[in-house]
Phi, psi and omega in degrees: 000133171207141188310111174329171163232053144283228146239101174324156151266144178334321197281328197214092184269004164325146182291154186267173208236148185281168170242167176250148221300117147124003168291133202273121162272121224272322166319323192277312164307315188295321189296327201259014138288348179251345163276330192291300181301340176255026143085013151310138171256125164235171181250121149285059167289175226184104169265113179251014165161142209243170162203132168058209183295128179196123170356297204232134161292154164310109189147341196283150214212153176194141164254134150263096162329138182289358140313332172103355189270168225217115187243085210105165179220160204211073217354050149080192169044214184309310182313322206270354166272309163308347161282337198269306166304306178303329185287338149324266212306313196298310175308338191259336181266320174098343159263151189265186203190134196252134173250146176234129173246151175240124157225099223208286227233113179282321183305334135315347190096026179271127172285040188226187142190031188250020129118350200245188190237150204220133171226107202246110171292136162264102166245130179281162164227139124248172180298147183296182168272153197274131158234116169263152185242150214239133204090113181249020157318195159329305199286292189319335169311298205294318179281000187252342180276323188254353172279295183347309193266000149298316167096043146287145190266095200223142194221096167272184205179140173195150217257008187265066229296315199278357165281328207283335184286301239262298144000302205264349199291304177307343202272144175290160163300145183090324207286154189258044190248136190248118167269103164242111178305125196151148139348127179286287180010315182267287158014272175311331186284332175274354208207097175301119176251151180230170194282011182249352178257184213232164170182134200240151169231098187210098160264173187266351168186182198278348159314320198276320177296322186302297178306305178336257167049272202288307165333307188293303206299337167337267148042161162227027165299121150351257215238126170237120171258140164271123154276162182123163196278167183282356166272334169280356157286327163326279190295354173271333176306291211295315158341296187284317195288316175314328184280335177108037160264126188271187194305319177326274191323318209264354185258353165281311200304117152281115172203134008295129174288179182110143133285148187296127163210034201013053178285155192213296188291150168320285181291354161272312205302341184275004162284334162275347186272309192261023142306335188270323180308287157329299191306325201289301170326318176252020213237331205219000000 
C-alpha cells in the first residue's frame, strides 16, 4: 500500500485516505464534477500503461485545472510537469491526446531515471455550453426541456415576470435550469456568453425581437436563432437597421432558426431548433 500524492483541494482538507497504486481516487472525479459545475475547464490524466520501474502504476490520475493547479498525481517531478504543458495545449485545442515517456537516460532528454516507460491519456472536460432561450412560452418551454435533457447548460429568461415564474414553477426537482425573470439587458450584465454558446430567441412578436437583438448581438455568442416566418423577420431586420444596428452584426442572426421538418407542435419546432444547434455545435 502506499499514499496516492495528491494534492488536496482547497475545499476539502480531510486526510487523504491510503490506495493501492493504480486505484481510482474517488476524490479526483468528485473533484472534476465540481469544477465542471463551477463552469471550470480541466485535463484529466491518466497512466494507461507502464513498462518496468515507474513513479505511478496504471490507473493513477491527476487534473490539470485551467487555473494551473494541479490535483492528484501521475508521478511527480519533471514528467509530471510536462503532462502539466500539455494539458495546456489539450484545453486549448479541445483534443485529447496520448503521451509516451522512456525514463532511463535525463541526459538524453528523459524526465526520469527510475528505468521504465509511461503512456500517460490526456482528456479534456469542459463545462457544457449555455444555451439561452429568450422567451418562456409554449415553444421556449419545449426548447428549454430538451436542451436540458441534451445536457446544455440553460438558462432562461422573459421579460414577463409571470411566465418566466410559471416556467421555473414547472422544472422537476433537482433541475439545473436557471430561470431569470427580466429585462435581458439586466438578464446579460450577469451572464457571460462565450462563442460555443448558443441563445434561441422565441418570443411573442417582433417588438420584443427588435428590443432584444441589439443586446444580444453586444454579446460573443456562437449562434444566435430567431423563430418566426422570414417576413417577419424582414421586418424585424429592417427595424434593427433603422436603429443602427449594422450588417455585419445582423448576419450572425439565423432566422427562421430550425431545420425543415414541417414541425407544428412546440416539441416538434424545438427538435427542430435544437437540431440545428446541435448540427453547428459539432459541425464548427
Amino acid at each position: 500500500m502506499s499514499p496516492t500524492a495528491d494534492i488536496p483541494d482547497d475545499r476539502d482538507p480531510r486526510p487523504r485516505p491510503l490506495l493501492p497504486d493504480g486505484a481510482v481516487d474517488p476524490h479526483i472525479l468528485n473533484n472534476l464534477r465540481g469544477l465542471l459545475a463551477d463552469g471550470q475547464s480541466a485535463v484529466l490524466a491518466t497512466v494507461i500503461s507502464t513498462t518496468r520501474s515507474v513513479p505511478r502504476r496504471t490507473g493513477a490520475k491527476m487534473l490539470v485545472v485551467d487555473d494551473g493547479r494541479r490535483i492528484g498525481s501521475v508521478g511527480g517531478g519533471e514528467m509530471e510537469s510536462r503532462v502539466s504543458e500539455e494539458a495546456v495545449d489539450c484545453l486549448a485545442d479541445g483534443c485529447s491526446r496520448l503521451l509516451d515517456y522512456r525514463l532511463v537516460d535525463p541526459g538524453a532528454g528523459d524526465p526520469g531515471i527510475c528505468g521504465g516507460e509511461v503512456t500517460i491519456y490526456l482528456e479534456p472536460h469542459m463545462p457544457p455550453p449555455t444555451i439561452l432561450v429568450i422567451g418562456c412560452g409554449h415553444v421556449g418551454r419545449a426548447v428549454v426541456d430538451l436542451a436540458s435533457w441534451l445536457g446544455f447548460h440553460v438558462v432562461a429568461t422573459d421579460d414577463r415576470f409571470d411566465v418566466a415564474e410559471g416556467l421555473a414553477e414547472g422544472l422537476p426537482d433537482g433541475s439545473s435550469v436557471v430561470v431569470r425573470p427580466g429585462a435581458l439587458a439586466d438578464v446579460l450584465a450577469d451572464l457571460r456568453l462565450a462563442a460555443d454558446d448558443h441563445a434561441v430567441v422565441v418570443t411573442r412578436n417582433v417588438q420584443v425581437d427588435v428590443e432584444n437583438l441589439p443586446h444580444l448581438l453586444a454579446t460573443e455568442v456562437g449562434t444566435v436563432g430567431v423563430m418566426g416566418s422570414q417576413r417577419r423577420w424582414d421586418t424585424a431586420r429592417k427595424s434593427l437597421l433603422d436603429a443602427g444596428v449594422s450588417e455585419t452584426d445582423l448576419e450572425r442572426v439565423t432566422s427562421p432558426v430550425g431545420i425543415e421538418i414541417g414541425a407544428e407542435t412546440p416539441e416538434e419546432i424545438a427538435v427542430s431548433i435544437l437540431a440545428q444547434v446541435v448540427d453547428r455545435q459539432r459541425t464548427t
